[in-house]
N, C-alpha and C positions, 0 to 999 in steps of 0.2 A: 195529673196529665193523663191522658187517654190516647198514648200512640197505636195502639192495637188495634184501631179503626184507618190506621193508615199501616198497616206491616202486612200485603198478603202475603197467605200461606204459602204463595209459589215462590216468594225472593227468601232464601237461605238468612237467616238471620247472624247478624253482627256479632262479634265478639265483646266481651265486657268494656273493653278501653276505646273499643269505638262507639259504646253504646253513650259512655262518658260524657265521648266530646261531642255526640250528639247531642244531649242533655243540656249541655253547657251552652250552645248553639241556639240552641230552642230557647234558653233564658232569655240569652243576648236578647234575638229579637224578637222574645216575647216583650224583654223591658222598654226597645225602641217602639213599639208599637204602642203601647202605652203610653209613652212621652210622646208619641205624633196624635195622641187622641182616640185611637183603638181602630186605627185603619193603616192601611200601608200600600203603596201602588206596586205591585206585582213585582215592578223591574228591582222594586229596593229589596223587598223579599230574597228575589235570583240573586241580588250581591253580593246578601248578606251570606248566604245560603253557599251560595261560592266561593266566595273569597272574603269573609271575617277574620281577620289576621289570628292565624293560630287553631282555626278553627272551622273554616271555609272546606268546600270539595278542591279546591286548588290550593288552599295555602295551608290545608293540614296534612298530616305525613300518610292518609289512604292510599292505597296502591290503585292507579287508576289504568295502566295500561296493558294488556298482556293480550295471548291468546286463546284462554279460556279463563271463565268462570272459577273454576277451581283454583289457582293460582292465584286469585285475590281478586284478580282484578274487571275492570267493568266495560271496556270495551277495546277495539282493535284499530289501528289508524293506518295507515298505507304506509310508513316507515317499518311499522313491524311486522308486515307481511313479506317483504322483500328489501333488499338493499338494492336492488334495479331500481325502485323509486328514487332513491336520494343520488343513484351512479345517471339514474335518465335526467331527472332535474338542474343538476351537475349541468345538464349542457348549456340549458336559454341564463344561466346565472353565468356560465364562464362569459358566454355571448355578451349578454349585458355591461359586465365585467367590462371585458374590451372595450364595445362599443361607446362606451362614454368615460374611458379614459379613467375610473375607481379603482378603488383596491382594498376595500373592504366590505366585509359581509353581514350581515346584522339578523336575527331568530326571535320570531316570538315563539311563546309558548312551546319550548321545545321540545318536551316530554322525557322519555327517559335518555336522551341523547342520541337516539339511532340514525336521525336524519341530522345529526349536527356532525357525527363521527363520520358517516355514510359522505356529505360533502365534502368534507374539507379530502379526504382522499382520493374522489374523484375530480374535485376541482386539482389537484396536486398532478393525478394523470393527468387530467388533460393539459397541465401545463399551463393553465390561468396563473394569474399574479393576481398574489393577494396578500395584506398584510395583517389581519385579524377580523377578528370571529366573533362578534358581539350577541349573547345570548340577556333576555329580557323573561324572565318567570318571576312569578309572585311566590312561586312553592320552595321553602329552601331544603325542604327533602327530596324536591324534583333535580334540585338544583346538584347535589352530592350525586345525585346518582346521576345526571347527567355528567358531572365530572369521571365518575369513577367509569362511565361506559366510552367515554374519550380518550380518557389515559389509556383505556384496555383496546383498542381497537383503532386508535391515531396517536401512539405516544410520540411520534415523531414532530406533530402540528398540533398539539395539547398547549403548548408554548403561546401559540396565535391566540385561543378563545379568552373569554372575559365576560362576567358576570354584570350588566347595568343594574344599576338600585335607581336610577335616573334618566332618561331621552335626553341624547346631547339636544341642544339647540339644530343645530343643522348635522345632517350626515350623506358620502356621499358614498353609492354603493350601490348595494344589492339586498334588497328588504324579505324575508320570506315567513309569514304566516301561514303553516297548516295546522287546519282544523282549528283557527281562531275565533273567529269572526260567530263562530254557531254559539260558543261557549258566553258571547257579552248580554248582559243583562237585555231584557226585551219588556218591552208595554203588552199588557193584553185588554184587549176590548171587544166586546159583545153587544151583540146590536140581539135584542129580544121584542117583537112585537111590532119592528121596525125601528128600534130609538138602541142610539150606541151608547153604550157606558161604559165604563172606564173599572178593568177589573183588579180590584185588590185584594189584600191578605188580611183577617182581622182573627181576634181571639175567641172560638167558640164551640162550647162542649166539650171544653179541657184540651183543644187542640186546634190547630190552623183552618180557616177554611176561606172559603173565596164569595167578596162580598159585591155587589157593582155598585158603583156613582155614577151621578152625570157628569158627561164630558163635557168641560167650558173653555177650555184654549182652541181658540182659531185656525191654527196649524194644525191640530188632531183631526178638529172634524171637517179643515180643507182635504186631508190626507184618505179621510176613510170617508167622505162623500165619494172618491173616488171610484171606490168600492163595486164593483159590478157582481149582486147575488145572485140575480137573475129570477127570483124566484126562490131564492134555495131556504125560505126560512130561517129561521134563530142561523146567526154566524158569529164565530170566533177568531179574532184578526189579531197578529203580532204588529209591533211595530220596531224600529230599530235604532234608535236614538242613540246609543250608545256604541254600534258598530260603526253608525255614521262620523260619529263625534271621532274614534278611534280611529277610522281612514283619514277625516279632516287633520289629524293630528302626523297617522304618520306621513302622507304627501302634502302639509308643509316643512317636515322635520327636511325630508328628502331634495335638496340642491339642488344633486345631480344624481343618475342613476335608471333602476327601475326597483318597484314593489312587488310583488307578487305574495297574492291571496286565493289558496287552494279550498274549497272550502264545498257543501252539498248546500243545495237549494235552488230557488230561479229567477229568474227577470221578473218584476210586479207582473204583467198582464196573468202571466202562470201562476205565480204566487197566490194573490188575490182573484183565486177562480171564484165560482159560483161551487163546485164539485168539491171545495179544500175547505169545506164552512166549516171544521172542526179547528180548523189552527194546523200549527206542524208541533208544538212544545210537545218535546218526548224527554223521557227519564231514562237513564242507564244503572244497571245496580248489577257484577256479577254475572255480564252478556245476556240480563234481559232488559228486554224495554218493556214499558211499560209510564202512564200517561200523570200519571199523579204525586206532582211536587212537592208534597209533605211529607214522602215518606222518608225516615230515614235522614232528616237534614241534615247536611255536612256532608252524608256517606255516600251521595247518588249524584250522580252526573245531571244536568238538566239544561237541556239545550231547547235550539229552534233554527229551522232551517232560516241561508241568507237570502233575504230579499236583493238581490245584486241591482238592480237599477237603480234604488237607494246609495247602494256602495261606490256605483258608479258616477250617480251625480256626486256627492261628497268629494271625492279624488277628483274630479273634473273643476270644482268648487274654488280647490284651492288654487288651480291652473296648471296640474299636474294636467299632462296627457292621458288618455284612456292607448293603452300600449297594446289591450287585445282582451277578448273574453270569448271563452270556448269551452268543450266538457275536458276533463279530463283524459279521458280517451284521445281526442282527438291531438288534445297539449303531449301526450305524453308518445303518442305515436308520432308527430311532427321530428318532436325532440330526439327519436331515433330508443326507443326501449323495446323495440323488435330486434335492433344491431345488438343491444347491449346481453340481449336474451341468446341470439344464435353465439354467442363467444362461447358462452357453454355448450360442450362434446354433449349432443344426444343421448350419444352411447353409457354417459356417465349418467346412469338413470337418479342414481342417489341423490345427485344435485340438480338435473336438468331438470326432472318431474316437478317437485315442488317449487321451484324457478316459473316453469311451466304454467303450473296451478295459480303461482299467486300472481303472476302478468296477468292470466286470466279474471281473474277476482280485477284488477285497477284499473280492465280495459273494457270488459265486458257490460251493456245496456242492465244484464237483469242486477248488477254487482254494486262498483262503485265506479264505472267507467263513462255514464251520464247521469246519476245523480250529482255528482260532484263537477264543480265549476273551477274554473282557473280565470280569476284576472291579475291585471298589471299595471300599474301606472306609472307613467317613467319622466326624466325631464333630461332634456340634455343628450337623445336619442335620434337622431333622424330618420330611422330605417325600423320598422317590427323586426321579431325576433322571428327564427325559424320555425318556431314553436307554437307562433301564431300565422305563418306563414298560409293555411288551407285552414279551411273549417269554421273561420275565425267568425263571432255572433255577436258581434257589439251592434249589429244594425237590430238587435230583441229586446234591448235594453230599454 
């Protein structure tokens, strides 16, 4: 193997036992690609690459979340910037809550527990009624540690949560995925000369590299005739078949209730510019990015922003309501995280500064306060949520 042509010298290099289970990674799907014929379509790749049981960037024991590089880990998520996030969120979940008569609460991908621990106590202030706490991870080293940041921080409500290995059939509640939706495997396709094709992973030069086919199902190239380049030359387009599939699933799972999906990326018309002809797929390793999937398999985050009108039609599909779609900023100020912020004494700089700091960071244009998107899909609601009350952007979709 020749991974030295994908390890730049600017990402810190791995330790032995994670170079391992990269190793082991790399067999894996080296050996599937072999048995599919020496090709592989991009999104099998992301799967594999992510979540190979045991061996995945989610389902093996890497430290994925922190707030620097040095710490191990590879990027930052809006729970571990602040606990105002999961004390503002708290509000349109109590709301929901009410509003349709539930009493339970259900988590994807939770991460290390900060926003699972962060609500159940804010939901408890505000006095919501709720009778358990359903957490959904593929990682069972996420999962330990998501207990152990519970017990430590709501041992009183530790009693409510619950690990699914399964989706009940129907659930009736309050659904919350952050930063889901970026992490589900994606299509890549490349249009070169004017002609799209379909890009995959195959085995060459002792190491991964990306090969194109032509695209032949009807619905791909219904989807990316769509396409407006405008001119822009050679273009690179995601597509999201599997965040789709995964909304379709969780708003039919969903009764009654609402969903809610925090997530960065835009409505198609933005998404699919003529100016984005590179794609959005980006890599995380150790708080850098950086564009190139091979490196490091197992060990490196690799995402792609959400095309949300996609998201949107999916959840509309199953006859779920569209309940609101808006930035984050706009969700998170609705929801009242400027009241949640002045409860802290100014005067107390120790605590109100970086309080201060990281509102700033969730609210702010150049930050994470409009790249990131919030929707919702609810059933069994008759009224939007205060949170979608002003600002709200479903008419972009």
């Amino acid at each position: 193997m020749n991974p030295k042509a994908h390890q730049p010298d600017s990402l810190p290099a791995p330790g032995p036992s994670a170079l391992a289970q990269s190793e082991a990674l790399v067999a894996l799907i080296r050996a599937e690609l072999n048995t599919a014929g020496g090709w592989l379509p991009f999104d099998r790749y992301m799967e594999r690459a992510l979540y190979a049981p045991g061996l995945g960037y989610y389902s093996g024991g890497a430290r994925k979340f922190g707030l620097r590089g040095d710490d191990g880990s590879d990027f930052v998520t809006a729970p571990e910037l602040s606990p105002l996030f999961p004390a503002t969120l708290a509000r349109p979940i109590a709301e929901a809550l009410q509003a349709s008569g539930t009493r339970d609460v259900m988590e994807f991908g939770a991460g290390t527990g900060k926003l699972a621990a962060g609500l159940l106590n804010a939901l408890t202030a505000l006095g919501a009624q709720f009778d358990s706490y359903s957490i959904v991870d593929l990682s069972g080293e996420l999962r330990e540690r998501q207990r152990e940041t519970i017990e430590a921080a709501a041992p009183t409500l530790a009693g409510k949560v619950r690990w699914l290995d399964a989706l009940p059939e129907r659930f009736e509640g309050a659904v919350i995925g952050n930063e889901v939706l970026d992490a589900m495997p994606v299509r890549l396709f490349a249009s070169v000369d004017g002609a799209w094709r379909e890009r995959g992973v195959v085995w060459r030069d002792a190491w991964f590299a990306f090969e194109d086919r032509p695209v032949s199902a009807s619905a791909d190239i219904a989807l990316l005739s769509e396409i407006d380049m405008a001119g822009s030359g050679d273009y690179l387009a995601e597509t999201h078949d599997a965040a789709r599939a995964f909304t379709r699933t969780i708003c039919t799972m969903l009764s009654r209730g609402a969903a809610f999906f925090i997530d960065y990326g835009f409505p198609r018309h933005e998404y699919y510019h003529a100016q984005r002809a590179q794609g959005t797929l980006m890599c995380h390793y150790r708080h850098r990015a950086h564009g190139d999937p091979f490196v490091y398999p197992g060990l490196q985050d690799i995402t792609a922003h959400v095309e949300f009108t996609g998201i949107a039609e999916a959840g509309v599909e199953t006859g779920a309501d569209l309940l609101g779609f808006t930035s984050q900023a706009r969700f998170l100020l609705n929801a009242g995280i400027t009241d949640a912020l002045s409860e802290i004494d100014p005067g107390d700089t120790a605590r109100f500064l970086p309080a201060a700091n990281a509102v700033q960071k969730l609210l702010s244009e150049a930050e994470m306060g409009e790249l990131f998107k919030v929707i919702a899909f609810s059933r069994g609601l008759e009224d939007t949520l205060r949170a979608f009350s002003s600002g709200d952007r479903s008419h972009t979709l």
